[in-house]
N, C-alpha and C positions, 0 to 999 in steps of 0.2 A: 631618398628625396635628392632632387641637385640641387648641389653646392653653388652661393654666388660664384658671377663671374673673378676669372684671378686678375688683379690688377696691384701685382704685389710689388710695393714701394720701399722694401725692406733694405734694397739697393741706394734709397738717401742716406747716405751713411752722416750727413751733417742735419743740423737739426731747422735748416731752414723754413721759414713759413710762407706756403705755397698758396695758391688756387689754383682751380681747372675752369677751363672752356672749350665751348664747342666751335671749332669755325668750319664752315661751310668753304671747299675750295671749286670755283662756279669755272670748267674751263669755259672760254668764249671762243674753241674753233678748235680745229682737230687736233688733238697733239699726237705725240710719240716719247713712249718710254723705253728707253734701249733694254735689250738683255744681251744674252747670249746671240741671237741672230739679228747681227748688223751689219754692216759692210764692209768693217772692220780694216785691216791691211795687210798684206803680205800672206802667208799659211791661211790666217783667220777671213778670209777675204769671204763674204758671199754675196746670189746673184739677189737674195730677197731677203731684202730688211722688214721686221715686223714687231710693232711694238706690244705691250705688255698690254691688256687692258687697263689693269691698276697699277698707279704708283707704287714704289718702292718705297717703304720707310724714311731711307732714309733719303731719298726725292723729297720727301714732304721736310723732311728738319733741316735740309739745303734751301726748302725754299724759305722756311720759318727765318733761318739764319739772314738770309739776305735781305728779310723785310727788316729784322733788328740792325743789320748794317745798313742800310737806308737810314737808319734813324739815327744813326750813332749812336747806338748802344755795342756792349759787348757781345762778340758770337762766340767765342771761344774756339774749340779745335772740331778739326774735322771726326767726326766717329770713327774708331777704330776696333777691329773687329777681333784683332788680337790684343787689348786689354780689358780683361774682363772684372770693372770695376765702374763703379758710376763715373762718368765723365762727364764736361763741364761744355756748356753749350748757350752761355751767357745767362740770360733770364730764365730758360728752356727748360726744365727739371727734367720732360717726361713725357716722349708720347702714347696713346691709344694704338690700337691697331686703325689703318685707314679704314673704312668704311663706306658704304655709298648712302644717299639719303637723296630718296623721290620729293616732287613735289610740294607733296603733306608734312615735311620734316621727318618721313617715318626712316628709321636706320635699316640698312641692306647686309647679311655678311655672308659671304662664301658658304651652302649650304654643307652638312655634315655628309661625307664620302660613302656611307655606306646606305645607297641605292642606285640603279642605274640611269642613263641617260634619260631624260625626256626631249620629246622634240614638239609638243603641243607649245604654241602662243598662248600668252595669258597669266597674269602673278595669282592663280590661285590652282596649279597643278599638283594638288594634294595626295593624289591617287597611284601611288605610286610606291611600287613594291620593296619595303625594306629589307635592307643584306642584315640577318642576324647571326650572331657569333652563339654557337651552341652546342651545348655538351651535354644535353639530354640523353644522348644516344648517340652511336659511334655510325663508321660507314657500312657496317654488314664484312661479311667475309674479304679477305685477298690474299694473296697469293703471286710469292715472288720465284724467283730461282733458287731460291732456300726451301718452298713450302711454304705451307698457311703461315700466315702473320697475324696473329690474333692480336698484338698493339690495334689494328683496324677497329677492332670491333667497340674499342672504347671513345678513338679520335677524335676529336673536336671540331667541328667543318662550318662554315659559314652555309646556312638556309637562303634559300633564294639568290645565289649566286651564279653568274651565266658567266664564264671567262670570254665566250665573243662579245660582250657588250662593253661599254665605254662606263666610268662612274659616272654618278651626276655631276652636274656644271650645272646646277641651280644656285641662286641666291636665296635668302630666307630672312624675313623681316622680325625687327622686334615684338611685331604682332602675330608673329608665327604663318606667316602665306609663303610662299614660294613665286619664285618667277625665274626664266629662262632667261639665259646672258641676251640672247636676241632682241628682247625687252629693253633691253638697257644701253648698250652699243650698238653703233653704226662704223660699219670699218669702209674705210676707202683707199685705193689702191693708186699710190702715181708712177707713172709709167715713162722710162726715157732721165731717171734720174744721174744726173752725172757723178762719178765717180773719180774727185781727184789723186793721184797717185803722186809722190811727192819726185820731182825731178824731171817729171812728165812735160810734153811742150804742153801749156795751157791749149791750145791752137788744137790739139788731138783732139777727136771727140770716140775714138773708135769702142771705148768701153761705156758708152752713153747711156744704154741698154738696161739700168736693173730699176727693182721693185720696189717702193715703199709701200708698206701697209699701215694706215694711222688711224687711229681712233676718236673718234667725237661720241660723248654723252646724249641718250635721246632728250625729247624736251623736259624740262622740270627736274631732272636729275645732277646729281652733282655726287663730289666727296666730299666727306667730313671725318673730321678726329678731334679726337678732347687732347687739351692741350694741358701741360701743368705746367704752370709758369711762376716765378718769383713775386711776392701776394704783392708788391710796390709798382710788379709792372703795368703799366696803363694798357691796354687790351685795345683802347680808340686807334695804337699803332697799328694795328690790322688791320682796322675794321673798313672796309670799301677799298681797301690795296688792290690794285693789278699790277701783277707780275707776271716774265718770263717764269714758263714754266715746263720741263722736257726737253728731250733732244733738240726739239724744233723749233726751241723758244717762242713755244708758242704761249698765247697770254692766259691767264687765270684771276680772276676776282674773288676776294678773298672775304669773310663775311665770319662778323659774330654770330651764330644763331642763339646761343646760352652763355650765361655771362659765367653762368657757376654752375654747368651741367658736368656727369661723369659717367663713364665708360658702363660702369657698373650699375646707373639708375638707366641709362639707354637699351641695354640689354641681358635681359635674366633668362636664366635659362630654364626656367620653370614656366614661363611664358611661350619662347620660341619651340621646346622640345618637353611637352607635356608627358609622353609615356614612355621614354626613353628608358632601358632598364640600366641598373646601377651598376657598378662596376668596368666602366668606362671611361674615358677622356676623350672630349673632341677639343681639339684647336681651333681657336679663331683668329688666330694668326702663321706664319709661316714661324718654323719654329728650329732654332740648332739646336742639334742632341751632339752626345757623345757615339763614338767607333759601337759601344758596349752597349748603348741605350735601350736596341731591344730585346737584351736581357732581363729585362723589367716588365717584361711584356708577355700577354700570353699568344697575342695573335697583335694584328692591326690591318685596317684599310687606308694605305695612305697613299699620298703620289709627295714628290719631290721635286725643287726648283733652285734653278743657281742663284749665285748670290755673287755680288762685286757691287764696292762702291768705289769712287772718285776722292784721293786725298788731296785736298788742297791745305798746299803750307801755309803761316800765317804771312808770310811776303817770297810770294812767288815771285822767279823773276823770266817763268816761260811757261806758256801755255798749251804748249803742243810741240812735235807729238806728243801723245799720249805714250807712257810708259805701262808696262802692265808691270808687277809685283811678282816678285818671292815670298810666300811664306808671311805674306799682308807687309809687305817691309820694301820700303823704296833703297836702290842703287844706291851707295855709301855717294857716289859722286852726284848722283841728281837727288839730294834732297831739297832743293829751290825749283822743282818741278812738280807740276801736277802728276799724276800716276793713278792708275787703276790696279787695285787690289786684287790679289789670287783668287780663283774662284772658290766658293764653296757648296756644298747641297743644305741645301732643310728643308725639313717636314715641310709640305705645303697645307694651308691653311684650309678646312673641313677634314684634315685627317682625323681618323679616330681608333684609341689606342686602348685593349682590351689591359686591364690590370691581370699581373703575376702573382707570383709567390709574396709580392710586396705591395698587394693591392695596388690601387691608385695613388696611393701616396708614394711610394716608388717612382713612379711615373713624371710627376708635377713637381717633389721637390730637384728630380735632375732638370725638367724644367725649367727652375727656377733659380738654380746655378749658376746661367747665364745670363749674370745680373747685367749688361752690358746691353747686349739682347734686348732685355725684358726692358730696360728704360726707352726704349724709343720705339715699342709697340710688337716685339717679336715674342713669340713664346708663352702668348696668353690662351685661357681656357677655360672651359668649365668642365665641370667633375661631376659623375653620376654614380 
């Protein structure tokens, strides 16, 4: 049977007294979340900037931060991805992983990786062939430049697997439906975006030429994440906020929908993923492993995504350029500098990861290692 969802808080090392809520993040016009392809400067330069669909983590606890400095409250330090220890983020204990929520309030998450594309319209494309991991039976005979290889005949091979097809890019609701990202996003392209170079005559316009690609939610859509907050904070500090939000400062409205809702009553996995067979993990979030991690492992369907976030010191005293990092760690000399952080890969969120020699609990407690991670919505799961 599956396990509830993980929303493991074992990382409060203090004994503080919390609540959680749900806030609705409503953008009101297109935005843009940077990644890896933006238009960056110098080597990194490209012709086509394209944003994320979804926020980044820690996007969402930048914006949290700055509705609590609005208010003059405490925000604490910027996340840092090289201290793996609960960190302090003013009233902030803890976030969910982002999620999307339609119209109806119903919650949306990144569908489980192992089936392939669909291209049908419509959030109830059920029909659709799953990749199963299976050791019923091996591949039949083969044969190397050694001779038969009988290891074949026992192998482990994934059912229903087409290596020319794409995995899915479905979403999948708390109610267990399915719907295609096209559903949900509308991307728009601007054209003729200027491109400052620093030392350039402004007057220049000869590199005028590149791409933006940005994203707007369809109607009645939005994000949301459960929030865990200090139980004395007042919640009315969010509730109807708009703020700058993404690359493109563009605006977001910000909305209670649950005053004391949680991760774990929003989504069970015995609900979204009825016949799932046991001895697996899917992530519902984007998640860091270790070099070794899939040692733990007997197979897996996963994809992978960078990771960089923006350190802001507690009194900058320059805002650009932007610095990039070593090893998550700013230049001894520009520590009154903002800076962007080394890159790194994880799991991307609908992977799913077959248990070893060390079952699924192998799996979930290195998971959950990265207690760092785990408080601000990365490296959550459920267990089958």
């Amino acid at each position: 049977m599956p396990c509830s969802v993980s929303f493991n808080f074992k990382m409060l090392l203090t004994m503080t007294k919390t609540k959680t809520t749900v806030l609705r993040i409503r953008p009101l016009e297109y935005y843009f979340f940077g990644g890896e392809s933006t238009f960056g400067n110098g080597e990194g330069a490209s012709y086509f900037a394209r944003s994320n669909p979804l926020p980044q983590q820690t996007s969402v606890l930048g914006l949290l931060r700055r509705l609590l400095f609005d208010a003059q409250k405490q925000i604490g330090d910027s996340f840092r991805a090289d201290r793996n220890f609960k960190q302090a983020f003013g009233a902030i204990e803890g976030l969910s992983p982002v999620f999307l929520m339609d119209g109806d309030g119903v919650g949306w998450l990144p569908h489980a990786l192992d089936a392939h594309s669909k291209t049908e319209k419509g959030c109830n494309t059920e029909d659709f062939a799953t990749i199963n991991f299976s050791t019923a039976r091996g591949l039949g005979e083969a044969f190397t430049g050694l001779g038969k290889n009988p290891a074949w005949a026992a192998a482990p091979y994934f059912e229903n697997a087409d290596s020319k097809k794409e995995l899915t890019d479905l979403f999948i609701s708390q109610l267990g439906k399915t719907c295609i990202r096209e559903e949900v996003f509308k991307s728009f392209t601007r054209i003729g975006i200027t491109k400052f170079r620093r030392g350039a005559d402004p007057k220049t316009r000869t590199d005028a030429f590149y791409k933006q690609e940005m994203f707007k939610l369809t109607k009645g859509w939005s994000f949301a994440v459960v929030v865990e907050l200090d139980d004395a904070f007042d919640t009315n500090l969010f509730n109807g906020k708009t703020v700058a939000f993404g690359g493109e400062k563009s605006l977001a409205r910000i909305e209670v929908v649950q005053p004391s809702g949680t991760f774990a009553n929003v989504f069970k996995a015995e609900i979204m993923y009825r016949d799932r067979p046991t001895g697996q993990v899917v992530l519902l979030s984007d998640a860091l492993v270790d070099d070794d991690f899939f040692e733990k492992c007997a197979a897996a369907i996963a994809k992978t995504t960078p990771f960089r976030n923006i350190i802001t010191p507690q009194t900058p005293k320059s805002y650009g350029p932007m610095i990039t990092a070593t090893k998550q760690q700013a230049p001894p000399k520009e520590l009154d500098k903002l800076f962007k952080t080394d890159k790194l890969t994880l799991l991307k969120s609908g992977s799913i990861l077959f248990g070893g020699v060390g079952g699924t609990k192998a799996i979930t407690d290195a998971l959950e290692d990265a207690i760092h991670f785990q408080q601000i919505g990365y490296n959550h799961y459920f267990t089958f």
